[in-house]
ROMIVO-633336 format. One record per residue (C-alpha): residue in three letters; x, y, z. Coordinates in steps of 0.25 Angstrom, whole numbers, plus 5000, padded with zeros to 4 digits. Layout:
! ROMIVO-633336
ALAXYZ...
//
This chain:
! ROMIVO-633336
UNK507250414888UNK507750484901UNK509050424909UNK508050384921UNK507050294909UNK508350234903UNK508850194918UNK507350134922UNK507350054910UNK508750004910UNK508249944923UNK507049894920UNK507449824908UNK508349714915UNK507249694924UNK506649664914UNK507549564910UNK507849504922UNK506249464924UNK506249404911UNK507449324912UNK506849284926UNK505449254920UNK506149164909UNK506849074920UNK505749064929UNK505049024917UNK506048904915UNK506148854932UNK505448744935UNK504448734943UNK504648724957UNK503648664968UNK502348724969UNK502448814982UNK501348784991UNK500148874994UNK500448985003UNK499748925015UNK498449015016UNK498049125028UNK496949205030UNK497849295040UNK497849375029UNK498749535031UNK499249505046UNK498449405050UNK499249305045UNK499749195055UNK500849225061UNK501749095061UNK501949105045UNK503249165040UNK503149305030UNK503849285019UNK504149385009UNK503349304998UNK502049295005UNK501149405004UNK499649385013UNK499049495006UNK499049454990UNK497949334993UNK497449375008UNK498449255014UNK499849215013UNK500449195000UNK501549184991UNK501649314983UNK502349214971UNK500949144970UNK500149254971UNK499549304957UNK499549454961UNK500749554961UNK501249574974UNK502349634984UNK502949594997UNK503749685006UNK503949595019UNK504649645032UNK506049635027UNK505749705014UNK505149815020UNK506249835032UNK507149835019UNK506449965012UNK506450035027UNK504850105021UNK504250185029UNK502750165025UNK501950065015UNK502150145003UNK503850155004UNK503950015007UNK503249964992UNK504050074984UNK504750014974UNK503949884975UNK503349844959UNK502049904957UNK502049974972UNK502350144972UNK502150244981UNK501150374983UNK501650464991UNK501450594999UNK502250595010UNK503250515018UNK502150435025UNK501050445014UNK501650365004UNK500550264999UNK500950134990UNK500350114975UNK500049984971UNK500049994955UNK499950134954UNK498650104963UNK498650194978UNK498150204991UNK496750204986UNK496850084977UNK497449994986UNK497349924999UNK498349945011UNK498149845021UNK498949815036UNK498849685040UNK497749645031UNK496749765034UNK496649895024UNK496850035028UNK495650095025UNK495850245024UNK495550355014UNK496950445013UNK497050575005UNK498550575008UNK499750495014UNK499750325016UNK498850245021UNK499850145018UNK500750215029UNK499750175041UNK500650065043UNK502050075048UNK503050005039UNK504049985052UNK502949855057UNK502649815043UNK502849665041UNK502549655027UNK501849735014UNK501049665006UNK500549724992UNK499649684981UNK499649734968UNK498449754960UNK497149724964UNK496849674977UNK495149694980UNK494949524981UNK495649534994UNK495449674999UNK494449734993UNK494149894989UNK495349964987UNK496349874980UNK496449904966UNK498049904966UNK498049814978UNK498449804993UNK499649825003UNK499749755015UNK500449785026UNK500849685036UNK501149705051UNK501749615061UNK500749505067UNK500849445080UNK501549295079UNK501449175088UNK503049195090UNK503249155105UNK504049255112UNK504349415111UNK504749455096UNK505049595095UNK505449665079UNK506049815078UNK506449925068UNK507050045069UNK507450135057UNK507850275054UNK508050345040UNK508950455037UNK507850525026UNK506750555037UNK507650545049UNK506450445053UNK506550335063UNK505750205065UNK505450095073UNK504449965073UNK504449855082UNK503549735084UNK503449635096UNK502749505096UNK502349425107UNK501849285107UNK501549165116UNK500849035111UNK499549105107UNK499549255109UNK500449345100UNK500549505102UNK501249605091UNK501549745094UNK502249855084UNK502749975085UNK503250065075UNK503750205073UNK504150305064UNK504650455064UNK505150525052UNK505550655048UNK505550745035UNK506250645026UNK507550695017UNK507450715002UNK508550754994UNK507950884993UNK507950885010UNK507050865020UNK505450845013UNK504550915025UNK503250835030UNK503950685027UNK504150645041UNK502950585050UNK502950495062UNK502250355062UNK502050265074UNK501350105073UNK500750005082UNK500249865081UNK499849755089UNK499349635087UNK498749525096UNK498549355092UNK497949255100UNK498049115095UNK496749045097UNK497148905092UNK498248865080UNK497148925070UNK496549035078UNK497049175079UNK496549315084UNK497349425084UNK497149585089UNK497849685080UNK498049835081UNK498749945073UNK498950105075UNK499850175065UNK500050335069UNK500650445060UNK500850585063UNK501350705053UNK501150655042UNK501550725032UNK501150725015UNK501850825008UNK501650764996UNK499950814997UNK500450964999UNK499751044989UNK499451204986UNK498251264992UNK497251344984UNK497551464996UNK498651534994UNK498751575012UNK498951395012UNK499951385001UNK500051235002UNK499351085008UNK500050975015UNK499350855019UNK499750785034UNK499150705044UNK499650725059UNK499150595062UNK498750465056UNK498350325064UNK497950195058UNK497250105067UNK497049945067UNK496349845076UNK496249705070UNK495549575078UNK495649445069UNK495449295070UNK496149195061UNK496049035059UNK496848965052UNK496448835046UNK497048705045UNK497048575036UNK496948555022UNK495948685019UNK496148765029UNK495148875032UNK496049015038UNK495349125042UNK495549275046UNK494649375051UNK494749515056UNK494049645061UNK494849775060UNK494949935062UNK495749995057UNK495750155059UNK496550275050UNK496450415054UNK497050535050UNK497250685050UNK497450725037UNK497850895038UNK498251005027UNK499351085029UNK499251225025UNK501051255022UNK500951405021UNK500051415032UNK500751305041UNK499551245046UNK498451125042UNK497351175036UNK496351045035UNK496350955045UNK495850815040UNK495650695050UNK494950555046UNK494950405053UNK494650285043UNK493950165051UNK493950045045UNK493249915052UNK493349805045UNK493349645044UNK494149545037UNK493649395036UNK494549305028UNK494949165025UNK495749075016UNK495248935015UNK496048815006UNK495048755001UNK495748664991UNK497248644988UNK497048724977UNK496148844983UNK496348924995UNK495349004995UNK495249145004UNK493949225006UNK493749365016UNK492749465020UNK493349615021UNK492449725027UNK492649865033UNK492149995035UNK492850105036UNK492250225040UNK493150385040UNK492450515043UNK493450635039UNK493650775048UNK494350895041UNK494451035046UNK494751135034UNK495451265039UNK494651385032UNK495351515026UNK495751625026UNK496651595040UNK496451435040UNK496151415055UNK494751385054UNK494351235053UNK493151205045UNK492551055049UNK492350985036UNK492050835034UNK492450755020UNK491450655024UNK490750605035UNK490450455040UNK491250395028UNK491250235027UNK491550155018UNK491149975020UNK491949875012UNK491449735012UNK492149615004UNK492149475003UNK493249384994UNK493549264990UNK494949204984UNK495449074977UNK496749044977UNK497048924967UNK498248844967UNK498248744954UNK499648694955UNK500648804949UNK499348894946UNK498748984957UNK497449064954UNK497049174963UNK495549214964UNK494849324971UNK493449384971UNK492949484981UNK491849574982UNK491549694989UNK490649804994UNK491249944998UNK490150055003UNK490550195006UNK489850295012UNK489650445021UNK488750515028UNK489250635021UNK490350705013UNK490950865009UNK490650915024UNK489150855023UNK488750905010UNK488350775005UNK487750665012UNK487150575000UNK487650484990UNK489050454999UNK488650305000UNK489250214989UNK489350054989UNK490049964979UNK490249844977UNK491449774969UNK491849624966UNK493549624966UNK494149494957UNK495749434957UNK496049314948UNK497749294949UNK498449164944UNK499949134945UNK500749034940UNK501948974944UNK502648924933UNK504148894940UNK504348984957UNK504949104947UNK503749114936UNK502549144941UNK501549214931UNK500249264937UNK498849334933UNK497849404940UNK496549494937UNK496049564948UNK494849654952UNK494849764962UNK494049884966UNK494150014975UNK492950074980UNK493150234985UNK493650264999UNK492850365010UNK493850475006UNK493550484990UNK492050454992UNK492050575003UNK492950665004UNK492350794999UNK493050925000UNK494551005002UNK495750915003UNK497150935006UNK497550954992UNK496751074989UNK495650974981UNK494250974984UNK493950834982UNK492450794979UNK491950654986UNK491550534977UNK490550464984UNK490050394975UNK491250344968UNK491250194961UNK492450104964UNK493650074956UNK493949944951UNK495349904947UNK495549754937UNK496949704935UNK497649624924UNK499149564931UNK500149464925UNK501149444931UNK502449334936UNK503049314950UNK504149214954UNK504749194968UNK506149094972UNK507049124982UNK508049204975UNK506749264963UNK505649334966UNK504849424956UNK503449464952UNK503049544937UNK501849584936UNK500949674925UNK499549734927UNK498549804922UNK497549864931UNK496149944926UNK495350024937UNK494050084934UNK493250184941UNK494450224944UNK494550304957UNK495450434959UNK495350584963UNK495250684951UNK495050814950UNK493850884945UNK493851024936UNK492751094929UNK491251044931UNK491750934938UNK492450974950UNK491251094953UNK490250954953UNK491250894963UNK491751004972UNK491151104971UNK491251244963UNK492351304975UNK493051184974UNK493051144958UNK494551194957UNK495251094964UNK494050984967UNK494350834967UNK493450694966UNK493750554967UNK493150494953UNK493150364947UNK494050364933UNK493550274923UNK494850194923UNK496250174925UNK497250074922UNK498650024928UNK499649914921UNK501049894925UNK502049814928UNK502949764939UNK503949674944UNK504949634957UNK505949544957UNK506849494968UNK508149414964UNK509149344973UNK510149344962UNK511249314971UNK511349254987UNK510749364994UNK510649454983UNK509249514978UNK508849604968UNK507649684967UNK506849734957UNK505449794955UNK504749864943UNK503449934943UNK502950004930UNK501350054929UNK500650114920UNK499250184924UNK498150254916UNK496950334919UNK495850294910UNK495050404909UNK496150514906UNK496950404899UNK498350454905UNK499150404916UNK498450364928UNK498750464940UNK499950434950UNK500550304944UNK501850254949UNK502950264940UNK503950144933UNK504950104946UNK505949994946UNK506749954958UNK508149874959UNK508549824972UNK509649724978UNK509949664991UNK511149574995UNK511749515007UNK513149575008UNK513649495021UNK512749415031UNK512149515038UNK512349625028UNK511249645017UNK511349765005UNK510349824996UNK510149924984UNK508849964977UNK508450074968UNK507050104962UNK507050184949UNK505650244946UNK505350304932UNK504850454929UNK503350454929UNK502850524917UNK501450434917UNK500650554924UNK499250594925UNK498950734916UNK497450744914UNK496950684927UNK498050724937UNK497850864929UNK499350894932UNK499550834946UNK500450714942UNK501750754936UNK502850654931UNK503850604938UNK505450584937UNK506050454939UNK506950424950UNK507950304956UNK508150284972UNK509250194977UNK509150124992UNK510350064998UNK510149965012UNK510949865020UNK510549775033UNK511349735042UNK510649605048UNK511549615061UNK510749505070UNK509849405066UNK508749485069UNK509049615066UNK509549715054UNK510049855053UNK509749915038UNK510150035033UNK509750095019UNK510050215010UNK508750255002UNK508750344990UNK510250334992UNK510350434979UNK509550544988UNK508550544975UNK507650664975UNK506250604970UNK504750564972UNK503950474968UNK503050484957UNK501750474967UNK502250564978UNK501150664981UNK501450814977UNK501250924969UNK502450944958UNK503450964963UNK503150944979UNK503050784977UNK503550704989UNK505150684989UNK505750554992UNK506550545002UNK507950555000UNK509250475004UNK508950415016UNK509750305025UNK508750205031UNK509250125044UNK508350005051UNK508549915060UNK507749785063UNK507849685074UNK506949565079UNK507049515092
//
């Protein structure tokens, strides 16, 4: 065993301990009174009233309205306000590094896309306010269509999540909460400002509410401008982008149960940068390809109704109509000829409308139902340069007049029978796609496809004393194919031809999970274990021989690509967190993710899986206004790699440990200065998911002093 194995398991192993110890005197509490049911809300994902207090236990997207994670049968994870200003991320994926069962893809500083149980971008749903991003991205984040400086709250589900939203949630959903307008009275204005040393990057939000008795305006600002970040190694070229955010929202309360609201949402980015996706060309006068969008803009407009009920089975109700509208220019860069050479550009539309209602029918069954429907529609322009000079721009299109429809209807129970509480879900669903043509309008018949698929949950919990919770769930989700691998035939950035699979079947993903939670004030944990088996499963391979000539063609049969349907794979694993006040205001931290994939049909390692990672954390109060902290996350070497299928594209990984350091100074009531050393060893390393060829992956950044200030007024 190497010194960095012998180091993780000397670590784990009192974790270890310490849980069981903990289990053991939960096990021999008493229990305390019942907590009541979290009162109900159909204001699901930002349209939740705005009178109720956010605490750091409840989380709105785990059954669709607010409720206590500590009576919720399903693995989750929080980050509220204050935790995300205390990890100072930049974008979705940063802020739920480290988190159990949550990791990171990455291929640049902005294009870093959360993993949910070794599941990605494809595979899970990422939602603003309640309503998905719809999108098809062949590199960077979509999860970075949101700016971190105006985020409220994340909200993660782990496993799957179809009951509530439908296609796409085999490892589960993310939820990113905004500021909502509030019936405060008066002018309310919140601010940040930051600057790290890595990037030599500034940024700012700011968020004013305005209210009188029955009208309620929110306006935020956010900006963000940073440069090539440091790694030990110096300065990483194509890392910095600039970002800018707006959203507004308008309320008008008709009466003490009636609301509407008016909301819109625009995030911009602009050199952006993935220089994780550079790869070698087949021409030798092109040397090299690097992927970058000069410009990127989401989109939202949302108009809702709410009621909310009264008596003893109150009736809450919540409707809404939304667009919401991603486009992008997608361009390949030749390096040894210092200009782009494909010139990509594509706008995802989505319409859609979301009907739902939570209804208490009994003391013992609230009850929540919904419709989901949308279309999305995307047509995408390239212009490939032609040799031998590369000045000549051919028009091509991948596919024209792509759509895909979604329609779902579901309905939950959720059962209270004294300490016991059963969670019940069925939904079902119909997702058509379809285009008038694909491959430059070679083909124009069999791109239709509709599918139909019935999504299941059953969860239990029960709560034995506050601190010994044991739960259960099974559930049922599926993912039908997006626009992108149905259609997309023809030369991408990576030197692939990829093939378009019109007619491929949808994935289906069933999950075993046991699992214990406890939450007091000075304890709070979850454990959980899972087994997860996909089939049909859905992923980009490539094609040799016989089959990549039926695919792409005879030309292009050396270096052709198809999304194909696997016959199966399967995750388990196991994770936990804990959070323990083990003195006055001293926490400790920890988390522990371990996963364990396999690819059915190769029978070896499923492709890109996460590797073992534990983190330690403390945070203590030093003097009134003074609070310290220290965390450090230790990852394992990733041996577990892909041979056969990845065909000698996944290499191992060695382990690594980071360090962060921070202190705030909370030097008015209202306002805080933080200051934080991350990486403070200056650790050259890279994730295991970072994007790249050997060799070429995308470096962390190095040490790197981090400085906020926050003030409400």
């Amino acid at each position: 065993m190497n010194r960095s194995s012998r180091t993780f398991t000397a670590l784990v192993t009192p974790l270890a301990a310490a849980l069981a110890a903990l289990f053991a005197a939960g096990a021999q509490a008493q229990a305390a009174e019942t907590p009541s049911r979290a009162q109900s809300s159909a204001q699901q994902s930002g349209a939740q009233e705005n009178e109720a207090t956010a605490l750091s236990t409840v989380n709105v997207t785990a059954k669709g309205y607010a409720a206590d994670d500590s009576e919720t049968p399903i693995a989750t994870t929080v980050l509220t306000r204050e935790a995300l200003a205390h990890k100072q991320a930049q974008n979705v994926g940063e802020a739920l590094r480290g988190e159990p069962g949550l990791s990171v893809m990455l291929d640049g500083a902005q294009g870093q896309n959360p993993i949910i149980r070794g599941l990605g971008k494809d595979s899970i749903v990422l939602l603003v306010d309640g309503m998905r991003l719809n999108s098809a991205q062949p590199v960077g984040a979509i999860a970075s269509f949101m700016s971190m400086g105006l985020a409220e709250q994340v909200e993660v589900v782990k496993g799957p999540a179809s009951v509530l939203y439908g296609t796409g949630a085999l490892g589960g959903a993310i939820n990113v909460r905004l500021p909502q307008a509030r019936f405060e009275p008066g002018v309310h204005f919140d601010t940040r400002l930051g600057y790290d040393t890595a990037s030599k990057g500034l940024r700012g939000a700011g968020v004013l509410n305005a209210a009188s008795d029955d009208h309620a305006l929110m306006l935020g600002v956010a900006r963000s401008q940073q440069q090539d970040y440091r790694t030990p190694e110096g300065r990483t070229n194509r890392t910095g982008y600039d970002s800018g955010a707006f959203i507004g929202q308008y309320r008008f309360r008709i009466d003490s149960a009636q609301q509407l609201r008016l909301s819109f949402q625009q995030q911009r980015d602009e050199d952006v940068w993935y220089p994780g996706a550079t790869r070698p060309h087949r021409l030798p006068a092109i040397g090299s390809v690097t992927t970058h969008s000069p410009r990127q803009t989401r989109r939202l407009y949302e108009a809702g109704y709410s009621f909310k009920g009264a008596g003893e089975q109150p009736l809450n109700v919540d409707v809404r109509v939304y667009r919401q509208e991603m486009q992008r220019t997608i361009y390949a860069h030749a390096n040894r000829l210092g200009r782009d050479i494909i010139l990509n550009s594509v706008k995802f539309a989505t319409n859609g409308v979301d009907a739902r209602a939570d209804w208490l029918a009994h003391p013992q069954h609230l009850l929540s139902f919904g419709v989901n429907l949308w279309r999305m529609n995307a047509e995408p322009d390239s212009r490939t340069a032609q040799p031998p000079q590369f000045r000549n721009f051919v028009t091509t299109l991948p596919f024209t007049n792509g759509k895909m429809h979604a329609a779902g209807l579901y309905l939950q129970d959720d059962m209270r029978f004294g300490k016991l509480n059963v969670l019940a879900g069925l939904r079902h669903d119909r997702v058509r796609g379809s285009a008038g043509s694909m491959n430059s309008g070679r083909i124009t018949s069999g791109l239709a496809r509709e599918d139909s698929a019935t999504s299941a949950s059953l969860g239990v919990i029960y709560e034995a004393a506050p601190l010994l919770r044991p739960y259960a769930n099974l559930s049922r989700a599926f993912r039908a194919a997006d626009l992108r691998e149905r259609y997309q035939s023809g030369l991408r950035n990576n030197g692939y031809y990829y093939a378009g699979s019109p007619q491929i079947k949808p994935e289906t993903a069933t999950q075993f999970e046991i699992g214990l939670k406890g939450a007091s004030e000075r304890l709070n944990y979850q454990i959980s274990a899972y087994r997860t088996r996909i089939d049909d499963y859905i992923t980009g391979m490539r094609l040799s021989g016989r089959a990549a000539i039926a695919a792409c063609g005879a030309a292009n049969a050396g270096a052709c690509m198809q999304t194909v349907n696997l016959g199966h794979a399967t995750l388990t694993g196991l994770e936990a967190a804990l959070h323990w006040q083990f003195a006055a205001g001293h926490w400790l931290h920890a988390a522990y993710s371990r996963l364990r994939g396999k690819n059915g049909d190769f029978d070896e390692p499923l492709f890109q899986m996460p590797a073992d990672e534990l983190t330690l954390g403390w945070e203590g109060r030093l003097a009134p206004a003074w609070t310290a902290d220290a965390g450090v996350r230790l990852v394992r070497r990733q041996t577990r790699v892909a041979t056969r299928f990845a065909r000698g594209t996944e290499d191992a990984t060695p382990g690594f440990g980071v360090v962060d350091i921070g202190a705030t100074w909370r030097f008015a009531p209202r306002q805080s200065l933080r200051a934080a050393i991350k990486n403070l060893g200056d650790k050259r390393y890279h994730e295991h998911l970072a994007e790249g060829l050997p060799g070429m992956e995308v470096q962390a950044p190095g040490r790197s002093l981090h400085v906020t200030w926050e003030g409400r007024f």
